[in-house]
C-alpha positions as CSV (number, residue, x, y, z in Angstrom):
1,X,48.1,17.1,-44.0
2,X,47.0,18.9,-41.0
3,X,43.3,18.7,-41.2
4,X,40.8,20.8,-40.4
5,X,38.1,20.0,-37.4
6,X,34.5,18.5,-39.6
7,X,35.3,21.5,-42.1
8,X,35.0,19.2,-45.5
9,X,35.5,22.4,-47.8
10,X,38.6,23.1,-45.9
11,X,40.1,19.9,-46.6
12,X,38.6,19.5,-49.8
13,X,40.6,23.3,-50.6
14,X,43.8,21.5,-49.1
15,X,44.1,18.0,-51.0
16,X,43.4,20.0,-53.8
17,X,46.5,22.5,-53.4
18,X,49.0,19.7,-52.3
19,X,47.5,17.7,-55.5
20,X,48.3,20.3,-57.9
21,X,51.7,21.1,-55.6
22,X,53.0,17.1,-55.7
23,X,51.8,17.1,-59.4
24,X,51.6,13.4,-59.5
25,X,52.6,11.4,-62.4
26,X,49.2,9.7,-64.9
27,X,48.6,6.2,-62.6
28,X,50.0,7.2,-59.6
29,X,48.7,5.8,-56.4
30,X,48.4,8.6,-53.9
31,X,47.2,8.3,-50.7
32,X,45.0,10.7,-48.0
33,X,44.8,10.2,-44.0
34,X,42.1,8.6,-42.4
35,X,39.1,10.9,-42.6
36,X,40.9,13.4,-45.1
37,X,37.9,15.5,-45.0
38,X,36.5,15.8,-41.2
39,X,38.9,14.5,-38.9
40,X,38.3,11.1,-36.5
41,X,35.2,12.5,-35.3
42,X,32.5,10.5,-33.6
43,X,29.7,13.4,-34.9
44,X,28.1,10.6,-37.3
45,X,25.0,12.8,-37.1
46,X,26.6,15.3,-38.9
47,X,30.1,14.1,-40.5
48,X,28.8,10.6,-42.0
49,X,27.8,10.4,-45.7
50,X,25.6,8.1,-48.0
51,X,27.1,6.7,-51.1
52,X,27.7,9.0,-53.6
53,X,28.2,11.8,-51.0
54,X,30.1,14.9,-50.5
55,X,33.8,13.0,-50.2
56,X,33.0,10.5,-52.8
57,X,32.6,13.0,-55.2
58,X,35.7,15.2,-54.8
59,X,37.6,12.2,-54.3
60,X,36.3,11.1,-58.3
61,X,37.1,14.2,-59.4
62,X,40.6,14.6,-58.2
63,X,41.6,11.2,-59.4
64,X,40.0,11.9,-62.7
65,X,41.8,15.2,-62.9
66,X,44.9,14.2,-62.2
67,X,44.6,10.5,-63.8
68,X,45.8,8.9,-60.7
69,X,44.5,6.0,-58.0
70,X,43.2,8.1,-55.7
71,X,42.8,6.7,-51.5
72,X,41.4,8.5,-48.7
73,X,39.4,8.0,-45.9
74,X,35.5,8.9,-44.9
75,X,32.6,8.2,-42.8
76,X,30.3,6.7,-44.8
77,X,26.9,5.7,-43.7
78,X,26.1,1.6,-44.4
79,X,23.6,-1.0,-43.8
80,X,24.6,-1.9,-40.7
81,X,22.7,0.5,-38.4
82,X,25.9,2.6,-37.8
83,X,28.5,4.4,-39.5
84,X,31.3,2.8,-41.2
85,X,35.2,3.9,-41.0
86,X,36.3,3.6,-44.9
87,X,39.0,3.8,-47.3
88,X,37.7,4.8,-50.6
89,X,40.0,4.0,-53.8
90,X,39.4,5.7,-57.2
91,X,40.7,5.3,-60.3
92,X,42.2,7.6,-63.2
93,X,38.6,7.5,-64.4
94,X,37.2,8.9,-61.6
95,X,35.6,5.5,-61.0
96,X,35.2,3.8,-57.6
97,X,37.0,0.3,-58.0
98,X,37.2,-0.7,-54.2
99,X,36.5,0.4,-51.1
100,X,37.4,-1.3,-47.5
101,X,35.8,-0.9,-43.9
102,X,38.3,-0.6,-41.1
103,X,37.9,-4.2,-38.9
104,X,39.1,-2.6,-35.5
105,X,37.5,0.6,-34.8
106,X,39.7,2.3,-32.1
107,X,37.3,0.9,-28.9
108,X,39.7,3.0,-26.3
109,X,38.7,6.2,-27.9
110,X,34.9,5.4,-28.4
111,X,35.4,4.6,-32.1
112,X,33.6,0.9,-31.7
113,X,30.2,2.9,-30.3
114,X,30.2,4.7,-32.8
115,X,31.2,2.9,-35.8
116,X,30.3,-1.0,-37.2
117,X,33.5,-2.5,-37.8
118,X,34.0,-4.3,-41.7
119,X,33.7,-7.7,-42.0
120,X,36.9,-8.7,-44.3
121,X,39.9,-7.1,-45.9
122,X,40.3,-6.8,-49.3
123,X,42.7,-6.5,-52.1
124,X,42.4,-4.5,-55.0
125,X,44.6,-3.9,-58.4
126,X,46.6,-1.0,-59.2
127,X,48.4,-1.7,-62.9
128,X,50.9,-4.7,-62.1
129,X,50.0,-4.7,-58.6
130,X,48.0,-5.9,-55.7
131,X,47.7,-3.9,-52.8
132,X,45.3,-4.3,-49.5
133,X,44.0,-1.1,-47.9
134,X,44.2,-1.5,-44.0
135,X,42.8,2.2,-41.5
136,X,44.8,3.3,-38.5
137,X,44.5,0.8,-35.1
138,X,44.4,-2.4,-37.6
139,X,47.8,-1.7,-37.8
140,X,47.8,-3.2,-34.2
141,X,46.0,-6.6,-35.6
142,X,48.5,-8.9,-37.1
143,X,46.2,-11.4,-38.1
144,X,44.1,-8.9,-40.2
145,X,46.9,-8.4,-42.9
146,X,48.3,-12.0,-42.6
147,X,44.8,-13.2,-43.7
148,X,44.9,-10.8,-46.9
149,X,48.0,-12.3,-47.3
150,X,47.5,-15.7,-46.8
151,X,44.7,-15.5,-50.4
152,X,45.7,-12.6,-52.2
153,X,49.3,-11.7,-51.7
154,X,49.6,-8.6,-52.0
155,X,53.0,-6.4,-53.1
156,X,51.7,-3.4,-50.9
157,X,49.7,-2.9,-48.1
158,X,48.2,0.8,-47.1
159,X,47.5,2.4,-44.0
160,X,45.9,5.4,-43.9
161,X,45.4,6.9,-40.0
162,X,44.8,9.1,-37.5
163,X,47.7,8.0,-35.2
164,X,48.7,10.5,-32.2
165,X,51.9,11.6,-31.5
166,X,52.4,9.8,-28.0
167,X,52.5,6.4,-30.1
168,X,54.1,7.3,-32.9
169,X,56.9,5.2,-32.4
170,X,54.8,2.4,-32.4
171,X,53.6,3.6,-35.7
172,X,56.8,3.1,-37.1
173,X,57.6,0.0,-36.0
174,X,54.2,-1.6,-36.6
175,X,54.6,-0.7,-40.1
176,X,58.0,-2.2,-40.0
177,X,56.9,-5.4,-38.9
178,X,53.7,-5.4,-41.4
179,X,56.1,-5.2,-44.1
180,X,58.8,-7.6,-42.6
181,X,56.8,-10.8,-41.9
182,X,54.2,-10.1,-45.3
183,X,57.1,-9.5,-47.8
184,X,55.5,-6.4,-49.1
185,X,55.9,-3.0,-49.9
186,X,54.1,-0.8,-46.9
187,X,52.7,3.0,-47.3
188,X,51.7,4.2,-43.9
189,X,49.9,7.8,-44.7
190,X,49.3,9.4,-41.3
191,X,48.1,13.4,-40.4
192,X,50.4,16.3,-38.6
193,X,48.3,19.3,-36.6
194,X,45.9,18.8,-33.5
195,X,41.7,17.7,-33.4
196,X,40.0,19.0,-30.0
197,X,41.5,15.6,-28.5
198,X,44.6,14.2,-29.8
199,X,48.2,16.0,-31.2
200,X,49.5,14.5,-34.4
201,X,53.2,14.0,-35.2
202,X,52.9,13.1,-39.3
203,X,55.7,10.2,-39.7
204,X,53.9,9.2,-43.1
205,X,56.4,6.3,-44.5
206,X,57.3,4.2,-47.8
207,X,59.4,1.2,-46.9
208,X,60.2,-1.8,-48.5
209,X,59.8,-5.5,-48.0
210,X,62.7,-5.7,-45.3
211,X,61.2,-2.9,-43.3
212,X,63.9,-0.4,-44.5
213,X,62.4,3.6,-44.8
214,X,62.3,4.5,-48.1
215,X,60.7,7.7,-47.5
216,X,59.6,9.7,-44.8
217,X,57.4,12.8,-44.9
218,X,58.8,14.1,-41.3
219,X,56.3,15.9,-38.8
220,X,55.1,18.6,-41.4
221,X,52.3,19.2,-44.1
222,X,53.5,18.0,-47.4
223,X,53.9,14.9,-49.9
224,X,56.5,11.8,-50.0
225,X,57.0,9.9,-52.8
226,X,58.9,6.2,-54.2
227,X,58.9,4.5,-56.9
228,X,58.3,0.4,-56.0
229,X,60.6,-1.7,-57.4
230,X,58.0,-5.2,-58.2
231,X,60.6,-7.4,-60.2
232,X,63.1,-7.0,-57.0
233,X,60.0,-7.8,-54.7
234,X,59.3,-11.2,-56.6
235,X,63.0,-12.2,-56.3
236,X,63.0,-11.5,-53.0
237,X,59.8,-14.1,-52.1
238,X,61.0,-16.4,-55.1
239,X,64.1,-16.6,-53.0
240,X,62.9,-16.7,-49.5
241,X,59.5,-18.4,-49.7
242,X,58.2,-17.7,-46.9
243,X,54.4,-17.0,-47.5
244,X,54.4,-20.3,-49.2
245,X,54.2,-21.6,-45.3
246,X,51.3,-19.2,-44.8
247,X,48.2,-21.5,-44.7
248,X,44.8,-19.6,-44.4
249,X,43.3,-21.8,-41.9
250,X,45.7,-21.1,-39.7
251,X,45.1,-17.5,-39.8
252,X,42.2,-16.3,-37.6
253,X,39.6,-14.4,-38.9
């Protein structure tokens, strides 16, 4: 989605058109860009939220309304003295089951003065699987996904972003790698448009466990979608074990 400069009834209007536009299928994961509903703005003052807030609750009542596993990014105000970058999940019930604070904020654009960065990645359950919810330059940070993976092993990983267009060939083949040496499913949910700063190109992907593009939503507004194929994902790792080498203490934190 092209999103709209710290307007959150703008973007709240949006995701609600291309909702009812992709009609998603009951259970559903659908995924929203890094800070859906502002933009990556560094106006904490004005764009971060408590919990409960604004975001939260149009992000409970889409998922409920549409029955679907809902993600999408906020700024959302935390105990740490500063702002945290989020990715919010809901489910069908309009219920927050997870949430997970971006590790690296983005220090060459000022994110890191602005924001506390999360202390751990996490991995949450969506019906048969387990997926880990990763925001925009962690895609840069190896080790961040390899130590999900090393505990939880997760079918999917998630990035949702704000990822400019000069680098968006990097975003491709970041994602390609993540889901190459993890064995996993990768959804890489990025915006199109312009903020007063950065142009964005779009390039939101679904590929599969060999890096392969299963889908790509091209440089306009709009929705992808896959279906992901689990059984063929187990044979895959039952066959080539390769996470079975993966030992946590040799992943750094």
């Amino acid at each position: 989605m092209d999103i709209t400069w710290e307007d959150k009834s703008a973007n709240f209007e949006k995701v609600t058109g291309l909702l009812r536009q992709a009609a998603p299928e009951p259970n559903s994961l659908v995924v929203l860009p890094e800070m859906f509903a502002t933009g990556f703005s560094m106006n904490t003052v004005t764009i971060a939220e408590p919990y409960g807030g604004d975001t939260e609750q149009f992000l409970s009542r889409m998922a409920k309304e549409h029955a679907i596993y809902l993600i999408g990014g906020a700024a959302m105000r935390s105990n740490h003295g500063r702002p945290q970058n989020k990715a919010l999940v809901f489910g069908p019930k309009g219920d927050l089951i997870g949430f997970y604070a971006k590790m690296r904020p983005f220090s060459p654009g000022g994110e890191s003065e602005h924001y506390a960065a999360g202390e751990h990645p996490t991995a949450l359950k969506w019906a048969e699987c387990t997926f880990a919810p990763f925001v925009c330059y962690d895609l840069r940070f190896p080790e961040l996904f390899r130590l999900v993976a090393s505990t939880r092993r997760p079918e999917l990983f998630v990035v949702i972003a704000n990822w400019p267009e000069k680098r968006i060939t990097h975003w491709v083949r970041l994602l390609q790698a993540r889901a190459i040496e993890n064995q996993a499913y990768v959804v890489g949910v990025n915006r199109v448009g312009q903020d007063p700063f950065y142009s964005y190109s779009g390039r939101s992907l679904i590929l599969d466990y060999n890096g392969e593009i299963l889908a790509d939503a091209g440089h306009g507004e709009g929705s992808l979608e896959g279906q992901l194929d689990l059984e063929a994902l187990r044979k895959y790792r039952q066959g080539l074990p390769f996470l079975e080498d993966l030992k946590a203490q040799d992943v750094p934190a």
